[in-house]
C-alpha positions in Angstrom: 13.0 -12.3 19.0 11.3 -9.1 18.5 7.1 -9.3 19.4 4.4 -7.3 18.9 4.1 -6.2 22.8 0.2 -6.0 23.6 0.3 -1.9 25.6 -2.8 -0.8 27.6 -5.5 -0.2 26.4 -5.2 3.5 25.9 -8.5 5.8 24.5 -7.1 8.7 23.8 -9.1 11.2 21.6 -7.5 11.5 18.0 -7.0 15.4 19.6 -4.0 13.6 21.8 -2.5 11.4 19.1 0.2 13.4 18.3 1.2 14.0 22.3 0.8 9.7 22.8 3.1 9.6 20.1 5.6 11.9 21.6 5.6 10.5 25.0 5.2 6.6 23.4 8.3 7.7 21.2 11.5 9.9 21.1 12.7 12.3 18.9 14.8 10.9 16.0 17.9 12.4 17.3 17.6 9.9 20.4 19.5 7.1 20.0 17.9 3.9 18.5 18.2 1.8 22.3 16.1 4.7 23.3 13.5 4.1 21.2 13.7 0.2 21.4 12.7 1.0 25.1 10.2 3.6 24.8 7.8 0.8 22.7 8.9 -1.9 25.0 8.4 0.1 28.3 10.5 -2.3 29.9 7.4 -5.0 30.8 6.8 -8.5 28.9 3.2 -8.7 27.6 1.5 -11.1 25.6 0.6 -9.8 22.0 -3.2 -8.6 21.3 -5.2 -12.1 19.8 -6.0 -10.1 17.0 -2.9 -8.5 16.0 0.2 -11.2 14.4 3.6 -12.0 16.2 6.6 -10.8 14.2 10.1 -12.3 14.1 12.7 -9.2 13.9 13.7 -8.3 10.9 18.0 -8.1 10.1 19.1 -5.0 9.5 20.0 -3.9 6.1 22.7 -1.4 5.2 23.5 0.8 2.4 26.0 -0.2 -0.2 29.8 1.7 -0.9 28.3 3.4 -3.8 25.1 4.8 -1.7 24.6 8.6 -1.6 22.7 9.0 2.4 21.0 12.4 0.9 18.8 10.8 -1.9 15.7 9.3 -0.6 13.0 6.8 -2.0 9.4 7.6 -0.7 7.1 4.8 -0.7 3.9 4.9 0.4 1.1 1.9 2.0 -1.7 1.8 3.8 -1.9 0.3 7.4 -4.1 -1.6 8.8 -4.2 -5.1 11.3 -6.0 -6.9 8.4 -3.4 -6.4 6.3 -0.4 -5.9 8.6 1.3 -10.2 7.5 1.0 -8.4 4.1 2.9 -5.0 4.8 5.8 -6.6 6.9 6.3 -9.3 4.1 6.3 -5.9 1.6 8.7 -4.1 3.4 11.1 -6.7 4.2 11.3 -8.0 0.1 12.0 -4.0 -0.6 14.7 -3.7 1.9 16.3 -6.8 1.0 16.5 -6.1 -2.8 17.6 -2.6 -2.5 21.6 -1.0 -3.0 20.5 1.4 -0.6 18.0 0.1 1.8 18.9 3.1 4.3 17.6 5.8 1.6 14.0 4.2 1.9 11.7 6.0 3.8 8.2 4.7 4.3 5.1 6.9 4.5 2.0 4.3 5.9 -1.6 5.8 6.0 -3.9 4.5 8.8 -7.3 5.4 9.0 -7.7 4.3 12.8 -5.1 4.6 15.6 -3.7 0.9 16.5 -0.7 1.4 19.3 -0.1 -2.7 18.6 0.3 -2.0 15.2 2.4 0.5 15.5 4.8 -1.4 18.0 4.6 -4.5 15.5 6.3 -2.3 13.0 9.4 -0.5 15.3 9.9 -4.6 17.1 10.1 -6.1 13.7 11.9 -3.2 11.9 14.2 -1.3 14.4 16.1 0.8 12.0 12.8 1.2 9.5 12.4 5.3 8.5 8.5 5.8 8.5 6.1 8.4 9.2 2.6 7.7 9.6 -0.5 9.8 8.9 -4.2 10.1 9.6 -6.5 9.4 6.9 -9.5 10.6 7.3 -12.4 8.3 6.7 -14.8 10.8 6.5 -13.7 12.3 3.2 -15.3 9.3 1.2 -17.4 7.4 3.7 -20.6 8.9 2.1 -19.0 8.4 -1.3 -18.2 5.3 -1.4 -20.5 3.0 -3.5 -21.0 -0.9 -3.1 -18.6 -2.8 -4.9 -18.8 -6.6 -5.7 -15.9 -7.4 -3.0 -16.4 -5.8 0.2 -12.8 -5.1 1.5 -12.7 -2.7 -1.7 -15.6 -0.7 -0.3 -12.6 0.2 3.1 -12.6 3.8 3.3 -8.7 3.3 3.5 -8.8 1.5 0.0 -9.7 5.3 -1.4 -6.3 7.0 0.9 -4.4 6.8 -2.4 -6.7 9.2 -4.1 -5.5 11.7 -1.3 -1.6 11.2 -1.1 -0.7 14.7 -2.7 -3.2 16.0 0.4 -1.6 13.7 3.1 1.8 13.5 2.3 4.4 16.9 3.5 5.0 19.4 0.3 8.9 18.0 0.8 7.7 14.7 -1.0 7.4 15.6 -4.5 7.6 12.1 -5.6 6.2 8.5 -4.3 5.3 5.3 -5.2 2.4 3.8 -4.4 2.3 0.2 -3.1 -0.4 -1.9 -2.3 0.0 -4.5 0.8 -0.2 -8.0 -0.8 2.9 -7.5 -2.9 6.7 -8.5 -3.0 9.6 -6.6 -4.7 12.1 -8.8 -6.2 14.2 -5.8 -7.9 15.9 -3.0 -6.7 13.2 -0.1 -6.0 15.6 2.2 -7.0 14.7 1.7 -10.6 11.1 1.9 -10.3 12.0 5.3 -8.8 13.9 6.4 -11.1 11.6 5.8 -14.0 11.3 9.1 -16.2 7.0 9.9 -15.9 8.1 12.0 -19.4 5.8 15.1 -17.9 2.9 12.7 -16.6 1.7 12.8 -13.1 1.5 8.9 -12.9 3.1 6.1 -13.8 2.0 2.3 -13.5 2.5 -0.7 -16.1 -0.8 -0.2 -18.7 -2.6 -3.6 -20.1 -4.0 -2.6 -23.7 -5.2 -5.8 -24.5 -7.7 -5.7 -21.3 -11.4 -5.0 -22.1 -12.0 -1.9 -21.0 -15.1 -1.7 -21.3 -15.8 -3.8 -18.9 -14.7 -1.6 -15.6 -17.7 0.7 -16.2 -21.7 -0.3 -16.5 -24.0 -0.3 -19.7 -25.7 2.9 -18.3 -21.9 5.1 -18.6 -21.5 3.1 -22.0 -25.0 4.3 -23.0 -24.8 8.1 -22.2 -23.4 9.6 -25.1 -21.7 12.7 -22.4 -20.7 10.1 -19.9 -19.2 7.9 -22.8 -17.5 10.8 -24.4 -14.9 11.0 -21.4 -12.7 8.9 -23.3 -12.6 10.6 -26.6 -8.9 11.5 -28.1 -7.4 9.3 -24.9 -6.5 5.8 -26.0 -7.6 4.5 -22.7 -5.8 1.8 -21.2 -6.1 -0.4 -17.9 -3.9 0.1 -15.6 -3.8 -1.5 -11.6 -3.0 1.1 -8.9 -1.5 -1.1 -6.5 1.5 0.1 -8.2 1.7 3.4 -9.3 4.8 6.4 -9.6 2.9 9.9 -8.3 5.0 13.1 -9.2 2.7 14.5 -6.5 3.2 18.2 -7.8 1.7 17.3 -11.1 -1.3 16.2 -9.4 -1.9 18.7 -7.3 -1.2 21.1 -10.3 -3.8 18.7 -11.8 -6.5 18.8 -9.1 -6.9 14.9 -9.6 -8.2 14.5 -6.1 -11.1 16.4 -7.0 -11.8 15.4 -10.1 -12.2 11.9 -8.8 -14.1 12.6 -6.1 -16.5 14.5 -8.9 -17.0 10.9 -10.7 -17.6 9.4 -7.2 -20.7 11.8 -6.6 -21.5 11.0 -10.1 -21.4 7.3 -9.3 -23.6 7.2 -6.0 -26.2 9.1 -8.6 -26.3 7.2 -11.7 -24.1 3.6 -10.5 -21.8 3.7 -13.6 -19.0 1.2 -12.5 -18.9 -1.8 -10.0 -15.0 -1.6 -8.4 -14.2 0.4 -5.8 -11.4 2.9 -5.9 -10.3 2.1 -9.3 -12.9 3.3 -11.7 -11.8 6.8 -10.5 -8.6 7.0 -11.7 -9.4 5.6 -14.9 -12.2 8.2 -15.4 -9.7 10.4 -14.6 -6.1 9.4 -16.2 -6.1 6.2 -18.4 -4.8 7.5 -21.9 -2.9 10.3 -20.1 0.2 8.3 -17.7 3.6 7.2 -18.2 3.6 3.0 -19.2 5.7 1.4 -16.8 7.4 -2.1 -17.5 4.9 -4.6 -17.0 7.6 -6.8 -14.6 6.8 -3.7 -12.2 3.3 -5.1 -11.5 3.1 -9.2 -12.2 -0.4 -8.8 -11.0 -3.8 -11.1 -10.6 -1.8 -13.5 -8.2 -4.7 -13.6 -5.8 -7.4 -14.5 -8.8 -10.3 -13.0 -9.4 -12.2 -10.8 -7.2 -15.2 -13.3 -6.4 -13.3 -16.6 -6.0 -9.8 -16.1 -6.1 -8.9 -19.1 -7.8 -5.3 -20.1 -8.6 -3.4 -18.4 -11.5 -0.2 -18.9 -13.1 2.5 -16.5 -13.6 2.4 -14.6 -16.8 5.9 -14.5 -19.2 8.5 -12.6 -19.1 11.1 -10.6 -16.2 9.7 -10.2 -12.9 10.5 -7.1 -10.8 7.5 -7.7 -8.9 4.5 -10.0 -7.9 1.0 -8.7 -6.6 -1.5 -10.7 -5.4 -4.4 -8.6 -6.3 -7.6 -10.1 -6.3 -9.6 -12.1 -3.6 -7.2 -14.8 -2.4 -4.2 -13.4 -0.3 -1.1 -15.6 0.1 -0.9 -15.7 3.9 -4.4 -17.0 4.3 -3.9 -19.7 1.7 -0.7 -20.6 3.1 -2.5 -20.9 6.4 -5.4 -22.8 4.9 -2.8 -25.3 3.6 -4.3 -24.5 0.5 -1.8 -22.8 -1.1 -1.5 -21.9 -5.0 2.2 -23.0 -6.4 2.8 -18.8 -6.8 2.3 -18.7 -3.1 5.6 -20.1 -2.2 6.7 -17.0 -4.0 5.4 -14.9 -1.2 6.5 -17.5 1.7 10.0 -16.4 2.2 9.5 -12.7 3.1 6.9 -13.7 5.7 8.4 -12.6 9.2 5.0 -14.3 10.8 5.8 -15.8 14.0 2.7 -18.0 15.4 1.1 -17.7 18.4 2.6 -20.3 20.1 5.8 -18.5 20.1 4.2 -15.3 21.5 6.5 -14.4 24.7 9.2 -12.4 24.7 12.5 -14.6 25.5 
């Protein structure tokens, strides 16, 4: 049973991150009982009360027809909050993919957890990740209250900054958010053609789009003129294609970080991170499927009540919004698209917390 082991409490300044990490872990050329002992450090401990327990993960392999050179970048944000929600992501990837082994995760943390980082080499022992420092401080005095407080996260913005975190190697990634399942083969999603666009994502026409921004923007004739000639659409950015050339090329990171000035001055939309990339790209991305983003599975943003799924092929379920399937499933409470989520949980409770 692989745990989330509970290792001292280490302060290191961020200045020593990358020399912890060196020492905590070995190079990838060591072999994988190497590493398996460099997390463990050969001592039983009880797991953090604040971080979950983990069950270990099976190993998936690649199929006949696999080429071990291509790779699939994908990339998430890490946190504890949202750690049930990331492990239950990456499993339903790796299960539904021909090629599980050409998967390489890219996780963005914008504080150092050693637990969570153990959680994720016990529970996934052949997992290809990197992980990288987000700097908080790029948005903190940007950020605007929003009318559900885990949007107003500093790490809820990392997205904006991929094509500034991510190494020049990755020219392309998708985008995940954390309380989501894959139920296809992510290969496809990959493989989607962007026709020249620097993002894709599933677009929802029939949305009002007026709505994401306030009556002020609406009523400022230069503000309101964004729009003109662009068709724009909604589109959710817990699931998005990046050709992350094309945005740096772009400048789309500071662009958005323009309308965020603009919106601690004059208050012209109410939801976090998202306004910003409409501002900057709806009317100009690639439309996605739509069974790449069954979203609104978690309800609205104020009470998260329960919602249906909508009609049609499924390639993917996000549940977006305020309720979150592992605390409704906890709660006993759950909504019938819950049990969607339930199998892919690798939760182990507390009770179960020693290593055997």
């Amino acid at each position: 049973m692989a745990v989330c082991n509970n290792l001292l409490h280490l302060h290191f300044s961020i200045s020593f991150l990358g020399l912890f990490l060196s020492v905590l872990l070995p190079d990838a050329a060591a072999s994988t009982a190497a590493s398996a002992a460099g997390i463990r450090l050969g001592i039983i401990r009880k797991p953090s009360s604040d971080v979950p327990v983990f069950r270990e993960a099976p190993a998936f392999r690649n199929g006949d027809s696999c080429n071990r050179d291509e790779k699939i970048h994908v990339a998430m944000t890490l946190d504890a909050n949202y750690l049930r929600g990331t492990m239950a992501a990456v499993l339903s990837i790796l299960q539904h993919s021909t090629c599980p082994e050409n998967v390489e995760f890219h996780f963005l943390w914008a504080r150092y957890e050693p637990e969570v980082f153990s959680c994720i080499k016990s529970t996934f022992p052949y997992l290809k990740f990197k992980v990288y420092r987000f700097d908080a401080g790029r948005v903190r005095g940007k950020i605007s209250k929003s009318i559900r407080q885990a949007l107003d996260q500093p790490l809820n913005y990392a997205r904006i900054y991929l094509a500034e975190i991510l190494p020049e190697e990755v020219q392309r990634v998708i985008y995940l958010d954390s309380d989501l399942v894959v139920v296809d083969d992510v290969a496809e999603l990959w493989g989607v053609d962007l026709g020249g666009k620097a993002l894709g994502a599933p677009e929802y026409c029939h949305a009002n789009f007026t709505k994401y921004f306030t009556d002020q923007f609406w009523s400022d004739p230069k503000l309101a003129s964004t729009f003109e000639g662009r068709n724009p659409c909604y589109f959710n950015t817990g699931v998005m294609v990046v050709d992350v050339e094309k945005w740096r090329d772009g400048e789309f990171t500071q662009k958005m970080e323009e309308w965020m000035s603009v919106q601690k001055q004059r208050r012209i939309y109410h939801l976090g991170s998202l306004p910003p990339f409409l501002l900057v790209l709806a009317g100009n991305i690639h439309a996605v499927d739509h069974r790449w983003n069954q979203h609104g599975l978690g309800g609205d943003n104020l009470e998260g009540k329960c919602r249906s799924l909508h009609p049609g092929p499924i390639s993917l379920l996000h549940w977006s919004g305020k309720g979150k399937p592992w605390l409704r499933l906890d709660s006993r409470k759950p909504c019938t698209v819950d049990h969607l989520w339930a199998p892919y949980d690798l939760y182990r409770p507390a009770t179960h917390s020693l290593e055997e």
